[in-house]
mmCIF entry with sequence, helices, sheets and N, C-alpha, C, O atoms, coordinates in Angstrom:
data_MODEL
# 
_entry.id   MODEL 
# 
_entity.id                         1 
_entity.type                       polymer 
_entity.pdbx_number_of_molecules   1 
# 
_entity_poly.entity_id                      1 
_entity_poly.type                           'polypeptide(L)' 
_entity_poly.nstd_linkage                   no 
_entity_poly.nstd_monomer                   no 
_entity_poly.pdbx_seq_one_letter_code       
;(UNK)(UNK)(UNK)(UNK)(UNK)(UNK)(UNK)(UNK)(UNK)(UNK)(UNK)(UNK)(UNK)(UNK)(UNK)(UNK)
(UNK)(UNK)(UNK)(UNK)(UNK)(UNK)(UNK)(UNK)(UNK)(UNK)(UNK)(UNK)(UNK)(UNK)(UNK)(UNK)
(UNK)(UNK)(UNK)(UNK)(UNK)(UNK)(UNK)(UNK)(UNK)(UNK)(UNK)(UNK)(UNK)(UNK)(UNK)(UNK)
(UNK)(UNK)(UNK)(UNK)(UNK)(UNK)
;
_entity_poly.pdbx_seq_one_letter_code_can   XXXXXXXXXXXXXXXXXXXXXXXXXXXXXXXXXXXXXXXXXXXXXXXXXXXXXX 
_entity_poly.pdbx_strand_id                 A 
# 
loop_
_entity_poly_seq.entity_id 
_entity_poly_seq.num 
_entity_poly_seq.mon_id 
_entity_poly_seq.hetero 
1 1  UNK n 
1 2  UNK n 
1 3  UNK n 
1 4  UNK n 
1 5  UNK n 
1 6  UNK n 
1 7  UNK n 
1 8  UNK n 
1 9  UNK n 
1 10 UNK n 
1 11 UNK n 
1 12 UNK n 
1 13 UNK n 
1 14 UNK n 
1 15 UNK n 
1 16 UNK n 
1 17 UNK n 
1 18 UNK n 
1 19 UNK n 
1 20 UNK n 
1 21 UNK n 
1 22 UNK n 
1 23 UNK n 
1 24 UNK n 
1 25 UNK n 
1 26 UNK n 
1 27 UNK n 
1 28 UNK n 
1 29 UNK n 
1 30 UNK n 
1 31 UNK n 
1 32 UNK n 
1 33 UNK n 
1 34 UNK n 
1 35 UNK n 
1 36 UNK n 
1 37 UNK n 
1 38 UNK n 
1 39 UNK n 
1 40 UNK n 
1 41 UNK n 
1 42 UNK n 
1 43 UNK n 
1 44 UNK n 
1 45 UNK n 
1 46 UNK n 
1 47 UNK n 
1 48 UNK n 
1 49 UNK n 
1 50 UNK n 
1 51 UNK n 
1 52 UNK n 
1 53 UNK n 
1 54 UNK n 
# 
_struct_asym.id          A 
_struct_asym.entity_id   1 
# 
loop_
_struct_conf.conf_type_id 
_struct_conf.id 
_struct_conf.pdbx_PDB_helix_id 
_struct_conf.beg_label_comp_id 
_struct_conf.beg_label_asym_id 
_struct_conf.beg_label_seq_id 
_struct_conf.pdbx_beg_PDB_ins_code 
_struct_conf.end_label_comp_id 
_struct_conf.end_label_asym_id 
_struct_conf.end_label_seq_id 
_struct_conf.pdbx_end_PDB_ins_code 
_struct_conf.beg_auth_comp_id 
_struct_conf.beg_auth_asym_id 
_struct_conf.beg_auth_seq_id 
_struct_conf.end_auth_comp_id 
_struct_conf.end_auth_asym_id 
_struct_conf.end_auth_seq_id 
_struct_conf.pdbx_PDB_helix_class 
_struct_conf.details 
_struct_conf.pdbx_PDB_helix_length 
HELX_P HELX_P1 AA1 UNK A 14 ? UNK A 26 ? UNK A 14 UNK A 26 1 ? 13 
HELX_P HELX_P2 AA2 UNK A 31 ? UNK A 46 ? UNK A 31 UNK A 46 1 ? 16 
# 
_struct_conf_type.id          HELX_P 
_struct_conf_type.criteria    ? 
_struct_conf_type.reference   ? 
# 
loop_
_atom_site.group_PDB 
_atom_site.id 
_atom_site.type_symbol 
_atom_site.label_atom_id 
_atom_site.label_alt_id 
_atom_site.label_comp_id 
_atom_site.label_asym_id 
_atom_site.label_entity_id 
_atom_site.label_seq_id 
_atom_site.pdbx_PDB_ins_code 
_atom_site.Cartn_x 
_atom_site.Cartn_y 
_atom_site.Cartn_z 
_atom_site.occupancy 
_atom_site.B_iso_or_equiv 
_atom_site.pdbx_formal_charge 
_atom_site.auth_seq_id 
_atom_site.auth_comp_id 
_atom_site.auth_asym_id 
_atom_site.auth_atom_id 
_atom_site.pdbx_PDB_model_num 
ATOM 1   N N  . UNK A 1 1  ? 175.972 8.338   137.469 1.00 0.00 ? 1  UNK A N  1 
ATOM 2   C CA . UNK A 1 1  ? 176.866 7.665   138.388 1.00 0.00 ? 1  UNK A CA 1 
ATOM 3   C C  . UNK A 1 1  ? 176.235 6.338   138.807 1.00 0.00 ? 1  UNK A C  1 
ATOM 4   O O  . UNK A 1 1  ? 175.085 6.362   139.244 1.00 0.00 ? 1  UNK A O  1 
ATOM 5   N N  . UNK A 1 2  ? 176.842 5.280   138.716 1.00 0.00 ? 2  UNK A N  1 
ATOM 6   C CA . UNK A 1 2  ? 176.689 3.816   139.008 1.00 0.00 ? 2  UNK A CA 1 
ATOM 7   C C  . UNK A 1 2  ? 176.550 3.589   140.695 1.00 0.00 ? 2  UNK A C  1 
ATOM 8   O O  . UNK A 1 2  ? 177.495 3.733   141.471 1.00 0.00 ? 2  UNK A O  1 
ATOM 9   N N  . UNK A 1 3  ? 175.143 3.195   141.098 1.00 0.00 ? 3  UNK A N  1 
ATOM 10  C CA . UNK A 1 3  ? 174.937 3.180   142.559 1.00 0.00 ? 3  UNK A CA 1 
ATOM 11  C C  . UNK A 1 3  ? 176.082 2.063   143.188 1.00 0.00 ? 3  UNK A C  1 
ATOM 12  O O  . UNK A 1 3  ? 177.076 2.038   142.462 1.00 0.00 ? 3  UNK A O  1 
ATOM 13  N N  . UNK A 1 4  ? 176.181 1.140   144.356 1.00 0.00 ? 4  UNK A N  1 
ATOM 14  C CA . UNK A 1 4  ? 177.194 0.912   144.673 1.00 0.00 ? 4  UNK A CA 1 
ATOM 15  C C  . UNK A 1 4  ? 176.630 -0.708  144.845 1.00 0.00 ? 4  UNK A C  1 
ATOM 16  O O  . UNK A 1 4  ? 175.457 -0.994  145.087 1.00 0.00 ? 4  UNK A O  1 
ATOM 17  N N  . UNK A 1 5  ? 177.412 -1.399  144.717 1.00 0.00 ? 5  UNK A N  1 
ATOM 18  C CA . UNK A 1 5  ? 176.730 -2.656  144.731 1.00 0.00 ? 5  UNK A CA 1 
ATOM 19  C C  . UNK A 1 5  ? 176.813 -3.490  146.032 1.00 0.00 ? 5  UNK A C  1 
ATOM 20  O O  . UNK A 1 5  ? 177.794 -3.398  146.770 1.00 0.00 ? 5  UNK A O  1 
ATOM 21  N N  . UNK A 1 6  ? 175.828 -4.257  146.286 1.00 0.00 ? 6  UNK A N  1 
ATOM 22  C CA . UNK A 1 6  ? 175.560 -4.991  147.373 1.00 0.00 ? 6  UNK A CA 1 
ATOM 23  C C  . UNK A 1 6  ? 174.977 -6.572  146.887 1.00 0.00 ? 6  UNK A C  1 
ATOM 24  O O  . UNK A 1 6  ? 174.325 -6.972  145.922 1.00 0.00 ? 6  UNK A O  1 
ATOM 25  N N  . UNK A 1 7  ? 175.595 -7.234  148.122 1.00 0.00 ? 7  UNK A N  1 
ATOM 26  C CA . UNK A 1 7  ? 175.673 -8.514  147.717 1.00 0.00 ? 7  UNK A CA 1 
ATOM 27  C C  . UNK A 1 7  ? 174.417 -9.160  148.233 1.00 0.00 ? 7  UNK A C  1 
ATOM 28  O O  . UNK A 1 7  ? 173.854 -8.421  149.040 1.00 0.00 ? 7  UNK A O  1 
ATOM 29  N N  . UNK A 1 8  ? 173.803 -10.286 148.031 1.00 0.00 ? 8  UNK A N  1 
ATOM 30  C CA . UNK A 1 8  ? 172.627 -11.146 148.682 1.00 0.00 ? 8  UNK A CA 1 
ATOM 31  C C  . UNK A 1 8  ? 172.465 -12.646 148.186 1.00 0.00 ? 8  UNK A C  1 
ATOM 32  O O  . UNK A 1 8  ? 172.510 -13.148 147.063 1.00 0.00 ? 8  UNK A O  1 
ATOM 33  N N  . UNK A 1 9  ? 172.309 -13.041 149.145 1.00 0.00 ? 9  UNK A N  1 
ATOM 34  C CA . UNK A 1 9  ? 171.693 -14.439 148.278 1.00 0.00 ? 9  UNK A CA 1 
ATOM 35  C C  . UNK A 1 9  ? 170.508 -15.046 148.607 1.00 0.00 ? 9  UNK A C  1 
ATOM 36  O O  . UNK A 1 9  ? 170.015 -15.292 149.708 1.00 0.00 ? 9  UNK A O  1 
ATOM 37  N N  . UNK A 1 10 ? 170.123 -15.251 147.494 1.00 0.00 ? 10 UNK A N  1 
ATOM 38  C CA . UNK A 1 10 ? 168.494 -16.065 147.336 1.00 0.00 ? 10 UNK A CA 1 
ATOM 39  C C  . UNK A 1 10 ? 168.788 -17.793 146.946 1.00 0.00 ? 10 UNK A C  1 
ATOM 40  O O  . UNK A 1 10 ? 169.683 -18.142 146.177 1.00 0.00 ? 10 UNK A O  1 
ATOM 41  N N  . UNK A 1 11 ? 168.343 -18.246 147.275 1.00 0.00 ? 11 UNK A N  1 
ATOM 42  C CA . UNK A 1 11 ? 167.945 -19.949 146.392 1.00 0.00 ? 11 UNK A CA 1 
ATOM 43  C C  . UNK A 1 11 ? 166.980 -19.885 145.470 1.00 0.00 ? 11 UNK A C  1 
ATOM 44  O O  . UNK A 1 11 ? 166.037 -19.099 145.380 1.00 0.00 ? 11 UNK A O  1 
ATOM 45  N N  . UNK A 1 12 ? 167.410 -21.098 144.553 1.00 0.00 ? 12 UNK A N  1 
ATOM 46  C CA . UNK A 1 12 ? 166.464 -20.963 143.057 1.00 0.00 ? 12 UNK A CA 1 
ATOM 47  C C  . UNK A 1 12 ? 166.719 -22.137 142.937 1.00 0.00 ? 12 UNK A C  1 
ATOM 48  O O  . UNK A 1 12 ? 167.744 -22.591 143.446 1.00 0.00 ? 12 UNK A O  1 
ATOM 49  N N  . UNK A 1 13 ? 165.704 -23.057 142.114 1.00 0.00 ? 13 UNK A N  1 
ATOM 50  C CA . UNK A 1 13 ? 165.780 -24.461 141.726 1.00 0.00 ? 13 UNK A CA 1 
ATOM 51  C C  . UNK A 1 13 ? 167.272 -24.751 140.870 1.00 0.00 ? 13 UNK A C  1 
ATOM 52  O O  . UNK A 1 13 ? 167.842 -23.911 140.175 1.00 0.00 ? 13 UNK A O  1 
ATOM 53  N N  . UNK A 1 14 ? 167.697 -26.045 141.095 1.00 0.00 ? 14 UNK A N  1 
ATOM 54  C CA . UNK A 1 14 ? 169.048 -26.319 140.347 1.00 0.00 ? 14 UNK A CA 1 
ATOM 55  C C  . UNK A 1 14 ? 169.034 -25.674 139.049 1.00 0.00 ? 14 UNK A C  1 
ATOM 56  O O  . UNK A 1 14 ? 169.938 -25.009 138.543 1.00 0.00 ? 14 UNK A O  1 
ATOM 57  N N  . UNK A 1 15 ? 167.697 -26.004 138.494 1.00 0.00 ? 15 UNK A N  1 
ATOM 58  C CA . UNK A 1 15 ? 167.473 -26.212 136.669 1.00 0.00 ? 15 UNK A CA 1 
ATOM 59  C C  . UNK A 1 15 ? 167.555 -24.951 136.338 1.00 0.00 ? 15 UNK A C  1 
ATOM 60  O O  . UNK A 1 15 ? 167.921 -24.655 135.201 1.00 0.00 ? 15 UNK A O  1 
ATOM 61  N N  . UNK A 1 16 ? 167.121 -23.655 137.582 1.00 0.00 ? 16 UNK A N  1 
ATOM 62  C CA . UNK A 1 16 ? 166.786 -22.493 136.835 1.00 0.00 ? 16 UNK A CA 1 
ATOM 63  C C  . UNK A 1 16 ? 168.115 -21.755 136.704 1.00 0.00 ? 16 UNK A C  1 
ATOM 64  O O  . UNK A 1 16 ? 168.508 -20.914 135.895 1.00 0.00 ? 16 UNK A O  1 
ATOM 65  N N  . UNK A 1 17 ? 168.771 -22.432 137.928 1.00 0.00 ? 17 UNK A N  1 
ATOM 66  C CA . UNK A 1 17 ? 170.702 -21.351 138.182 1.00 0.00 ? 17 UNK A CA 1 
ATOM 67  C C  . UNK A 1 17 ? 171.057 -21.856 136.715 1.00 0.00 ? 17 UNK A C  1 
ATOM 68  O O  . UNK A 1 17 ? 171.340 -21.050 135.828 1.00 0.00 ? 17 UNK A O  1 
ATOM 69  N N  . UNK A 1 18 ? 171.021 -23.541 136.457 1.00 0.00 ? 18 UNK A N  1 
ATOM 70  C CA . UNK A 1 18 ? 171.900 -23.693 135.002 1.00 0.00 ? 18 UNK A CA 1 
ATOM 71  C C  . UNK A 1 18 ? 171.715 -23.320 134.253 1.00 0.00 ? 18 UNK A C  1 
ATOM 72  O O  . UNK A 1 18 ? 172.547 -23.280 133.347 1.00 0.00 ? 18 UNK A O  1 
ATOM 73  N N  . UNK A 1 19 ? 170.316 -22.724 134.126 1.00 0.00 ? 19 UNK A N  1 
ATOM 74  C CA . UNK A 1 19 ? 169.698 -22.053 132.735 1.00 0.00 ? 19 UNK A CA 1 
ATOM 75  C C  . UNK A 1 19 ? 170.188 -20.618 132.724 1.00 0.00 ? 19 UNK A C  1 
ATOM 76  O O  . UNK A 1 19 ? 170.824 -20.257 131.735 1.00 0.00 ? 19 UNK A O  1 
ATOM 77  N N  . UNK A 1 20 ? 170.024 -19.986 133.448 1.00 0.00 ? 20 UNK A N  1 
ATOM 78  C CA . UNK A 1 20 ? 170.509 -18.601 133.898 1.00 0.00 ? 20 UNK A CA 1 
ATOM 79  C C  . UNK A 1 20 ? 172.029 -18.454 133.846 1.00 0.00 ? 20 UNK A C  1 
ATOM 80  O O  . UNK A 1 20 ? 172.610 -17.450 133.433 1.00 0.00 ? 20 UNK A O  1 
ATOM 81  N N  . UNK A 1 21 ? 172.517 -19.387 134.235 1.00 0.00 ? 21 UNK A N  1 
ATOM 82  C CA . UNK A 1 21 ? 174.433 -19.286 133.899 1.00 0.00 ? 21 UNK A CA 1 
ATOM 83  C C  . UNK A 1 21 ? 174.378 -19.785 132.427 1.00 0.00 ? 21 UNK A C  1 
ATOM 84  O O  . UNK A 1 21 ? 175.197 -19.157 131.756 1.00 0.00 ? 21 UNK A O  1 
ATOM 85  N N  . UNK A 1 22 ? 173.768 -20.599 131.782 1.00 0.00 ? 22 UNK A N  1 
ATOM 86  C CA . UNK A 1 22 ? 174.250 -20.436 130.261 1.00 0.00 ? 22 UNK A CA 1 
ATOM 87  C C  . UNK A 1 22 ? 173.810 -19.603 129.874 1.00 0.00 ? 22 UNK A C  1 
ATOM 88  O O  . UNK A 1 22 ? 174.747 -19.099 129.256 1.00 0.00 ? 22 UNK A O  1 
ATOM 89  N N  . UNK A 1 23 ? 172.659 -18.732 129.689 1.00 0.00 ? 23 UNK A N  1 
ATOM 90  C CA . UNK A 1 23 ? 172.072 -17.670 128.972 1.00 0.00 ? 23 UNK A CA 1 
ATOM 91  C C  . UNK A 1 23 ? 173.181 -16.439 129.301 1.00 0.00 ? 23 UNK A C  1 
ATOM 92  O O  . UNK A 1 23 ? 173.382 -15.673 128.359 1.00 0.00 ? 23 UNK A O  1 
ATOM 93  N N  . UNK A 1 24 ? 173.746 -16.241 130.260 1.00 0.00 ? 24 UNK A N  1 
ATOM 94  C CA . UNK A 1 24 ? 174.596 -15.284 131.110 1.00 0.00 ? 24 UNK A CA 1 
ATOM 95  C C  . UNK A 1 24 ? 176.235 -15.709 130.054 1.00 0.00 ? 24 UNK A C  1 
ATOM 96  O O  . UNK A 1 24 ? 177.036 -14.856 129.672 1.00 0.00 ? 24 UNK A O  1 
ATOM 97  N N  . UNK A 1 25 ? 176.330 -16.996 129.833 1.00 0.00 ? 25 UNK A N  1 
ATOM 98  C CA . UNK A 1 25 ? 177.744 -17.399 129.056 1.00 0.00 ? 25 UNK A CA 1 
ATOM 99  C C  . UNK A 1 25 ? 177.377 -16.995 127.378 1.00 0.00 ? 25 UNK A C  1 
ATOM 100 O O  . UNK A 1 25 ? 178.286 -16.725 126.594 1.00 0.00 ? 25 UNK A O  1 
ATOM 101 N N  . UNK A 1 26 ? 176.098 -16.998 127.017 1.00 0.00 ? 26 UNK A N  1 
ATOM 102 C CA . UNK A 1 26 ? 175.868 -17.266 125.844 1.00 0.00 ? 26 UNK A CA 1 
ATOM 103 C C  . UNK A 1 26 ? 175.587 -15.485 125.254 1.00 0.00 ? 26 UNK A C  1 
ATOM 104 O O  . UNK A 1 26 ? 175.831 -15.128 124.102 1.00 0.00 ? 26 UNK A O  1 
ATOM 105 N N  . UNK A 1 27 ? 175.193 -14.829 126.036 1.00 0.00 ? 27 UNK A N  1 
ATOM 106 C CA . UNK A 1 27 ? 175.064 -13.641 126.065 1.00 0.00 ? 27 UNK A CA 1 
ATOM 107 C C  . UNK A 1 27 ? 176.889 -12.623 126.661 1.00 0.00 ? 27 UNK A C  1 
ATOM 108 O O  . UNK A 1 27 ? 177.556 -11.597 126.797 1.00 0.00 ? 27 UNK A O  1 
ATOM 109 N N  . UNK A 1 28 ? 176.745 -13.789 126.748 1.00 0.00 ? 28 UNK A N  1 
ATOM 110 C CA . UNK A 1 28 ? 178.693 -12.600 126.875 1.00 0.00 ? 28 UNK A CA 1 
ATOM 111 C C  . UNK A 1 28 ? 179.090 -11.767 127.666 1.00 0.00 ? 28 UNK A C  1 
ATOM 112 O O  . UNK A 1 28 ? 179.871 -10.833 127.489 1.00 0.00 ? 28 UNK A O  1 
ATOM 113 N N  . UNK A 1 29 ? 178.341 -12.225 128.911 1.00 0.00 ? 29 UNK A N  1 
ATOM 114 C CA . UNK A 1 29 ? 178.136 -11.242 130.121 1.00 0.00 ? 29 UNK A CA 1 
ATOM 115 C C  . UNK A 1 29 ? 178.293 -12.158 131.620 1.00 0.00 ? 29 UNK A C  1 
ATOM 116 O O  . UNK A 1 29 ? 177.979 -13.342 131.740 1.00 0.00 ? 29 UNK A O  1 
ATOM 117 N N  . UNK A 1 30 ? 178.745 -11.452 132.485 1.00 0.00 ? 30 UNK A N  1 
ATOM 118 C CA . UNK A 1 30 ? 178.880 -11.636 133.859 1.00 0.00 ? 30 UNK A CA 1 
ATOM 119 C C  . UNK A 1 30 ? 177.466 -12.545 134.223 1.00 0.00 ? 30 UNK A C  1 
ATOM 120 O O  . UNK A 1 30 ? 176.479 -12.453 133.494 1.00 0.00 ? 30 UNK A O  1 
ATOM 121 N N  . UNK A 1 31 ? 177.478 -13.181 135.090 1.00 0.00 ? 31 UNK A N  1 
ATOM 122 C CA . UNK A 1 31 ? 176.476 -14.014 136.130 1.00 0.00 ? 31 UNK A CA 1 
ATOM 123 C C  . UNK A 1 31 ? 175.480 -12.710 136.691 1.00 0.00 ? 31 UNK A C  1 
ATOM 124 O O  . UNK A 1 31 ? 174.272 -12.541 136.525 1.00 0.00 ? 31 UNK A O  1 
ATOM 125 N N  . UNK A 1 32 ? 176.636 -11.744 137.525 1.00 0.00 ? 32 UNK A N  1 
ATOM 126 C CA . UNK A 1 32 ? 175.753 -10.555 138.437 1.00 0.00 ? 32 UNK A CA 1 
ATOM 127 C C  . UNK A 1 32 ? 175.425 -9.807  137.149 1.00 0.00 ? 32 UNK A C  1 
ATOM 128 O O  . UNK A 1 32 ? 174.246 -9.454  137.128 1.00 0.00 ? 32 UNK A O  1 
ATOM 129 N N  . UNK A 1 33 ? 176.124 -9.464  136.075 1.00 0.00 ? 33 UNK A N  1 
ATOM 130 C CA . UNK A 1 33 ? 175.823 -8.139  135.157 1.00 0.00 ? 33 UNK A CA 1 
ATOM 131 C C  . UNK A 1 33 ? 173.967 -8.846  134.406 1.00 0.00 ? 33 UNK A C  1 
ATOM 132 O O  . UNK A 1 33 ? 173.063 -8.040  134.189 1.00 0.00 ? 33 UNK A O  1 
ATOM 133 N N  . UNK A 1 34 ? 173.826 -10.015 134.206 1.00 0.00 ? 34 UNK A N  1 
ATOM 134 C CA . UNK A 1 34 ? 172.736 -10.392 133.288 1.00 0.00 ? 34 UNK A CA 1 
ATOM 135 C C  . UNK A 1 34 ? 171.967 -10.569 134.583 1.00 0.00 ? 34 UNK A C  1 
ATOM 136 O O  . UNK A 1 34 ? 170.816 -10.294 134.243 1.00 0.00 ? 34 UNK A O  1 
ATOM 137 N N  . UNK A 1 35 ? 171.947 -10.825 135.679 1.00 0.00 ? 35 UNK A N  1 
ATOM 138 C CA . UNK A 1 35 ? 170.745 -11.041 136.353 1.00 0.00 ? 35 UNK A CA 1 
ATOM 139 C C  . UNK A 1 35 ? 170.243 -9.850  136.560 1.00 0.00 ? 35 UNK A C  1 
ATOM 140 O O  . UNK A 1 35 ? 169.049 -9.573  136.439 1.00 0.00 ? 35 UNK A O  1 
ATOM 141 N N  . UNK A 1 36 ? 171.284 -8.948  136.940 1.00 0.00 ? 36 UNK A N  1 
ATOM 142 C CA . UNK A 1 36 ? 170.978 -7.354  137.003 1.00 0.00 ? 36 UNK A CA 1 
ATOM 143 C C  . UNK A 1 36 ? 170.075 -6.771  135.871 1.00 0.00 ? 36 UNK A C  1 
ATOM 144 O O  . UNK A 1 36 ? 169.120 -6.009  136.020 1.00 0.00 ? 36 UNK A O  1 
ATOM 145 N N  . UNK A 1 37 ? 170.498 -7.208  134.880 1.00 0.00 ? 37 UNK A N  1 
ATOM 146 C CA . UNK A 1 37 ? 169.956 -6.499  133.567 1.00 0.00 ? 37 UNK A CA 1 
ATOM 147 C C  . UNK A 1 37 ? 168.207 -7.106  133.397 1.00 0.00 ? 37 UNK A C  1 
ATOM 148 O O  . UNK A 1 37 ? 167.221 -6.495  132.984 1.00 0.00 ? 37 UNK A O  1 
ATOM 149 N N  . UNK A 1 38 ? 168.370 -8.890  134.025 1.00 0.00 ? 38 UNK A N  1 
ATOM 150 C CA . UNK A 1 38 ? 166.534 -9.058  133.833 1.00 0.00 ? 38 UNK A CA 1 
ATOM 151 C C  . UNK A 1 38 ? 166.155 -9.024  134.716 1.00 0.00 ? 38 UNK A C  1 
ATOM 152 O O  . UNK A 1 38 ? 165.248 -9.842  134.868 1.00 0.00 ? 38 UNK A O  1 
ATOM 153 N N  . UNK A 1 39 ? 166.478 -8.137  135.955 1.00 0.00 ? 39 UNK A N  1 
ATOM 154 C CA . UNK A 1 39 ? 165.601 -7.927  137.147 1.00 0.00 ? 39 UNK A CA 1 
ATOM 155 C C  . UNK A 1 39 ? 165.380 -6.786  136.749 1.00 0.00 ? 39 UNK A C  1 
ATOM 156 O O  . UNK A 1 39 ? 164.303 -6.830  136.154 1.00 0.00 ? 39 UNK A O  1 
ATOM 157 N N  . UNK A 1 40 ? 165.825 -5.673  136.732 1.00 0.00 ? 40 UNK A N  1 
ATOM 158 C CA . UNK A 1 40 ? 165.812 -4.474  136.255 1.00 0.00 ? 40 UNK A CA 1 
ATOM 159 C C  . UNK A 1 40 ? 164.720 -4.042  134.915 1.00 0.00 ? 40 UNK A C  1 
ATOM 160 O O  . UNK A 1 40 ? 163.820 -3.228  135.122 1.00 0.00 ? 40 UNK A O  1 
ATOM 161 N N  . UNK A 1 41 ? 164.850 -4.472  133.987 1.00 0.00 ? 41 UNK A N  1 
ATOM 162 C CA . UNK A 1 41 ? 163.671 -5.185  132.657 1.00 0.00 ? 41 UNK A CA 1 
ATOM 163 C C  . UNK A 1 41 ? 162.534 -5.286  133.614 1.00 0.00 ? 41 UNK A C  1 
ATOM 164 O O  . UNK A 1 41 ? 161.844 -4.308  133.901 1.00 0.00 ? 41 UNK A O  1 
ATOM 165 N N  . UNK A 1 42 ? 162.381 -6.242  134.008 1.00 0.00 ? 42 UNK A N  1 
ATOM 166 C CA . UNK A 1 42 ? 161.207 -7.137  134.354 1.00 0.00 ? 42 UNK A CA 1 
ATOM 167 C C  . UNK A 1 42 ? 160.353 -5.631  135.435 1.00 0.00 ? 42 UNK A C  1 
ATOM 168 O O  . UNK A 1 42 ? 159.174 -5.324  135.255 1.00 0.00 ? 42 UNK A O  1 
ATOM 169 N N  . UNK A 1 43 ? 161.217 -4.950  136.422 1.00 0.00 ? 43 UNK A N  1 
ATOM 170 C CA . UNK A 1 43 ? 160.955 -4.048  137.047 1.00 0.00 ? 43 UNK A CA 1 
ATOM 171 C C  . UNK A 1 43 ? 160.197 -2.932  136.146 1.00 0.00 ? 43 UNK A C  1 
ATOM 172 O O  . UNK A 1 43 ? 158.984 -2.727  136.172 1.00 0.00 ? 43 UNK A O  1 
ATOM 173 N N  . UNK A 1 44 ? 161.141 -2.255  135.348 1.00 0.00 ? 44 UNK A N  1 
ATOM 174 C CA . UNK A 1 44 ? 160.839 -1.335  134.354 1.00 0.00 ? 44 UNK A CA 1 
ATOM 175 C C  . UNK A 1 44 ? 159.171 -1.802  133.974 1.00 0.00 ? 44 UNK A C  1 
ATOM 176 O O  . UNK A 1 44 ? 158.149 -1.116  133.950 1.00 0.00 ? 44 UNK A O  1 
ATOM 177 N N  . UNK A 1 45 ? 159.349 -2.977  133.751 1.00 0.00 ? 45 UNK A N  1 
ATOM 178 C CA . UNK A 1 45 ? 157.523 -3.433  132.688 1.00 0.00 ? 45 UNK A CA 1 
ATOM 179 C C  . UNK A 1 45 ? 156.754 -3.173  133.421 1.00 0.00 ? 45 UNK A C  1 
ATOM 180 O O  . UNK A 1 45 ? 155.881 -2.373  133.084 1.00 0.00 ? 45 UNK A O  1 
ATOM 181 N N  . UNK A 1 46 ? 156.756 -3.929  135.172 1.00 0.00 ? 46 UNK A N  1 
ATOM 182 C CA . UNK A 1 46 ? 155.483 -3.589  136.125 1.00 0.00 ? 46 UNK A CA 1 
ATOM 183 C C  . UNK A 1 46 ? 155.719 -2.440  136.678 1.00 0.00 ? 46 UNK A C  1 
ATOM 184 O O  . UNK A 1 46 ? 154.785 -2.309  137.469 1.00 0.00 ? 46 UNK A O  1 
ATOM 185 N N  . UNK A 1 47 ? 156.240 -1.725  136.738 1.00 0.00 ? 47 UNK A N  1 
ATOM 186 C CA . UNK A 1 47 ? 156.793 0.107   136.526 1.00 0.00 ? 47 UNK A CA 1 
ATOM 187 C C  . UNK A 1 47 ? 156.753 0.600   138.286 1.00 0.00 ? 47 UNK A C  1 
ATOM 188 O O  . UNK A 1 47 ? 156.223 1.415   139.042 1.00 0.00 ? 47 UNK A O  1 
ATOM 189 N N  . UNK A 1 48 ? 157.916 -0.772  138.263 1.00 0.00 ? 48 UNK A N  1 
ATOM 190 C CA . UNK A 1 48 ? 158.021 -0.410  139.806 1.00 0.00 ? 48 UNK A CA 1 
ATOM 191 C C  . UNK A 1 48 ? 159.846 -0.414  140.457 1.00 0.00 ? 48 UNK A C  1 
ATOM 192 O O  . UNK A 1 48 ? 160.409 -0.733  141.505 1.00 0.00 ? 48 UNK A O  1 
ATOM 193 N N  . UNK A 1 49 ? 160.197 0.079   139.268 1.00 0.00 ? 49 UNK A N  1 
ATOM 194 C CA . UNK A 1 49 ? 161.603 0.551   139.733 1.00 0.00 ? 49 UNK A CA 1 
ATOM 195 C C  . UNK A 1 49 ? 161.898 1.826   139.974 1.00 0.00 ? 49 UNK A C  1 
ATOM 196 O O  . UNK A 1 49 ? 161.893 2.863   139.310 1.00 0.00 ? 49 UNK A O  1 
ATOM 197 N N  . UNK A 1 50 ? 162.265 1.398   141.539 1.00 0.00 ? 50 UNK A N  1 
ATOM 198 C CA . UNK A 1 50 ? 162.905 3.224   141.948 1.00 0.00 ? 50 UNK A CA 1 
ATOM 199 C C  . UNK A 1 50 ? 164.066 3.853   141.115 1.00 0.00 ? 50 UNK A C  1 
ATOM 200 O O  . UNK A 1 50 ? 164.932 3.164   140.577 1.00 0.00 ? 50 UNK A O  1 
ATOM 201 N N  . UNK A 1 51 ? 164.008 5.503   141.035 1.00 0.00 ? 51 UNK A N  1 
ATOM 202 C CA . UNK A 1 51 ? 164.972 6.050   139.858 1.00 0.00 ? 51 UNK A CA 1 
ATOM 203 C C  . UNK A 1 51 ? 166.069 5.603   140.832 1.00 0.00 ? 51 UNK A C  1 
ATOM 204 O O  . UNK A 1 51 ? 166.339 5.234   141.975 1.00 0.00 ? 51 UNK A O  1 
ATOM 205 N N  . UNK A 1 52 ? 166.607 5.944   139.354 1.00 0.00 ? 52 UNK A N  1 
ATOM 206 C CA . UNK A 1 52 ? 168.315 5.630   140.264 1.00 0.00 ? 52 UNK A CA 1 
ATOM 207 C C  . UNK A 1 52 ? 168.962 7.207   140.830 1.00 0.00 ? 52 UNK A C  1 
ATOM 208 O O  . UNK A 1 52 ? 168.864 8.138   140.030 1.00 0.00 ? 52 UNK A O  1 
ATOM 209 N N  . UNK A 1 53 ? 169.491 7.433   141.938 1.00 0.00 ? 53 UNK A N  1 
ATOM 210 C CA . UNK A 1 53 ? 170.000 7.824   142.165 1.00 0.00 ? 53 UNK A CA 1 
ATOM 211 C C  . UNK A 1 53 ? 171.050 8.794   141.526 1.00 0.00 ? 53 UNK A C  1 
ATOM 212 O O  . UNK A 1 53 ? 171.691 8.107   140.731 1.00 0.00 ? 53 UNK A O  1 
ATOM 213 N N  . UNK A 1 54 ? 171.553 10.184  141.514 1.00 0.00 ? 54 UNK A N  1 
ATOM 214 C CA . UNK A 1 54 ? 172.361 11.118  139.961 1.00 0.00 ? 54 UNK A CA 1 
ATOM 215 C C  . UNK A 1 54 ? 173.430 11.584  141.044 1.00 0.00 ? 54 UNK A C  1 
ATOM 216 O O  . UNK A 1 54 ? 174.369 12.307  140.712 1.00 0.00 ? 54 UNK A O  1 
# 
């Protein structure tokens, strides 16, 4: 079951949002769905993501 989503906002340099919205267009995916996917990654590697929730 898919936990429930919540909204936030952070600031990030101009250069890095444009880079991140084309990689997000170029990859064929949502803005929230690809940031989700390399925060989540990046978590998994330093092995500090809480389980998800069943």
């Amino acid at each position: 079951m898919a936990s429930a989503k919540q909204q936030f906002n952070i600031y990030l340099p101009a250069d890095l949002v444009r880079a991140i919205k084309h990689a997000a267009i170029d990859d064929g995916r949502s803005l929230s769905a690809y940031v989700e996917d390399v925060l989540r990654a990046h978590l998994e590697r330093v092995n500090e993501l809480p389980e998800q929730p069943q």
